[in-house]
N, C-alpha and C positions, 0 to 999 in steps of 0.2 A: 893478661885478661882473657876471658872466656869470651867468644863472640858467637851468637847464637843467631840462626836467620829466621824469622818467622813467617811465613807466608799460606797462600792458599787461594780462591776464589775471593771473588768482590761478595762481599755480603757473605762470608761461610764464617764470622764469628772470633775474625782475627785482632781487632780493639779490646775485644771480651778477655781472649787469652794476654791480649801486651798488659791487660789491667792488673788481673792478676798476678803475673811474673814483677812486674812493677809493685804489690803490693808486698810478693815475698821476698824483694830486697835488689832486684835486679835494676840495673840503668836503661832507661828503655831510648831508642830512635822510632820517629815515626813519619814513614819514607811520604806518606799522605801530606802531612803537617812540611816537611820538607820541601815536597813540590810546591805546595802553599806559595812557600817563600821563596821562591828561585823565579818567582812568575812575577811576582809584585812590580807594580809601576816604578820605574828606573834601576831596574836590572836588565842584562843583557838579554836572558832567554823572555821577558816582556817585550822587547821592541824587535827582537826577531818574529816573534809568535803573530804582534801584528802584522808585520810586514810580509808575511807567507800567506794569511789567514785574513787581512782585511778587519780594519775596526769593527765590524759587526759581532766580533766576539767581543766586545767592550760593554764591561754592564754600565749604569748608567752615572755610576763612579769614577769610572774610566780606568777600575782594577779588569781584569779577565773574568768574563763570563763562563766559570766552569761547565755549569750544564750545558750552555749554547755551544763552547768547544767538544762538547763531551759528544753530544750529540751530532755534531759536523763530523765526527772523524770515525764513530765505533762502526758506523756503516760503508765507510769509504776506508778501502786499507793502504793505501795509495797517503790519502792526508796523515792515517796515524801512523804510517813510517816519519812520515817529516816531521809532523807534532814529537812524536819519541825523539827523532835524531836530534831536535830542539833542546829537548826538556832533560832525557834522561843522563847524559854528562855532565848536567848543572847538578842533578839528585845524587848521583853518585858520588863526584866531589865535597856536597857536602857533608853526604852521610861520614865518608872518608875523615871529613877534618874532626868531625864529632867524636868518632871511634878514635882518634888521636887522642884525642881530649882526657875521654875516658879513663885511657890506656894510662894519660902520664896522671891522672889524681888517682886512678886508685888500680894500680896493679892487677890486685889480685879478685875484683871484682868480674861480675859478668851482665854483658851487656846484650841486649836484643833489638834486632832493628824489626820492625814490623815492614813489609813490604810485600803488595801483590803481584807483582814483577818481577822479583828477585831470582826465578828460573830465566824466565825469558829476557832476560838481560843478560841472563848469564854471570849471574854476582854472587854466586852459591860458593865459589873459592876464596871470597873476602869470610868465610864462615866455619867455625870450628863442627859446628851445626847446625841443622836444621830442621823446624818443627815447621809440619802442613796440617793448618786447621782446616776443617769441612763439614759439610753437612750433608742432607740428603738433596737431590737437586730439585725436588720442587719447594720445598723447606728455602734453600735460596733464594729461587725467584721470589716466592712471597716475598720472604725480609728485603729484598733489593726494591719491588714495585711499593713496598711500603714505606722504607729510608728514606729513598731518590723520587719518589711520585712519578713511577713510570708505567707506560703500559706493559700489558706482559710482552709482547714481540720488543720492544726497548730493551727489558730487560735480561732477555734470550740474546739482543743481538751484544750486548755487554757482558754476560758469560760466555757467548760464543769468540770472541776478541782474544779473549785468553786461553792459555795452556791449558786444556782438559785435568780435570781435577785427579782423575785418576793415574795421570802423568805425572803429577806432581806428589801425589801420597807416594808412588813405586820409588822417586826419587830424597825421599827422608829421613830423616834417622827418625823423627818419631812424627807421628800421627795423635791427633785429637780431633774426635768426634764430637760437635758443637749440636749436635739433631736435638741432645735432650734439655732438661732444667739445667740453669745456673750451675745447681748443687754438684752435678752431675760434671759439666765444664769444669769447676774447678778439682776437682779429684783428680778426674785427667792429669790437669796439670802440674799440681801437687807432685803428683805421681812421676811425672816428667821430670819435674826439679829436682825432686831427690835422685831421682836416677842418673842423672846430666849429674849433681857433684858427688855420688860416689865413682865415675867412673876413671880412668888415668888422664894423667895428660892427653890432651887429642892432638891430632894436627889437623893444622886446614884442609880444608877439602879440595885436592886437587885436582878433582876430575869432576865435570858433570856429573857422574855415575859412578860418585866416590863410593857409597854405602845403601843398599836397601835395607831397610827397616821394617818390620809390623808391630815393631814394640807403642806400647803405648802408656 
């Protein structure tokens, strides 16, 4: 099975592209939708997270209050090392058990995990490939202070948390530019797919700094 990593900035148009590739036949993960569930009330990384963090990240459900976490830690880098050390071993395993999954129902299929992280976690090796979507960076902030209802300094300081975007294009095999129309995204990607299954067998990516790309 083909494994494909998808990633890029918060808000640079990366759901857009997992839709697509999911539309043209691919199996998709979606590392967002994953954390989701690694957090839920009675699992382990839930009663960790209050117990470092204090019930006050509890909405009034008594699930996790993502924004209230979210906002406790993108400013404090201290908290989101512990929040990560929490969270992301639980994402990882499962994304892992999934790509199992995958791998025994269908072979010769190809699969894409969508995830903002996946550099900076250093998961680019679990990956045959890897596509970085983006955009232009004040293109970002809008769609992020419009998504999340946040102010712009909120939303700077949540692009700021992450891997610079141009860090993460230099380290791709391909790139997609999400600045323009739909129309426009999906060609890209179109373009991507076909390219990804004429090419040979790949191997995984063994090195951070397995392959530079400007293909697109």
């Amino acid at each position: 099975m083909l494994k494909i990593g998808l990633t890029g900035g918060i808000a640079t148009g990366k759901s857009h592209v997992l839709s697509i590739l999911q539309q043209l036949g691919c199996h998709v993960i979606d590392a967002d939708q994953v954390a989701r569930e690694v957090v839920q009330p009675c699992r382990p990384a839930y009663h960790e997270l209050v117990r470092e963090f204090g019930e006050h990240i509890l909405a009034a459900d008594g699930t996790i209050d993502r924004p209230q976490l979210a906002e406790l830690v993108f400013t404090d880098d201290e908290k989101r090392r512990r929040l990560n050390a929490i969270v992301h071993p639980r994402i990882v395993q499962a994304i892992q058990r999934q790509l199992r999954r995958f791998e025994a129902t269908d072979p010769q299929g190809i699969v894409v995990v969508d995830g903002a992280l996946i550099l900076e976690v250093g998961l680019e090796h679990l990956f045959d490939k890897l596509i970085v979507a983006y955009c232009s960076p004040d293109l970002q902030v809008d769609r992020l202070m419009r998504r999340d209802r946040l102010t712009r300094q909120q939303a700077l300081n949540r692009i700021k948390a992450q891997m610079p975007i141009d860090e993460k294009r230099a380290r791709a095999d391909y790139v997609i530019d999400t600045s323009g129309s739909f129309d426009h995204t999906r060609q890209q990607v179109e373009q991507v797919f076909e390219n990804i299954q004429k090419e040979p067998d790949p191997h995984p990516r063994s090195h951070p700094h397995h392959r530079r790309s400007d293909r697109r």
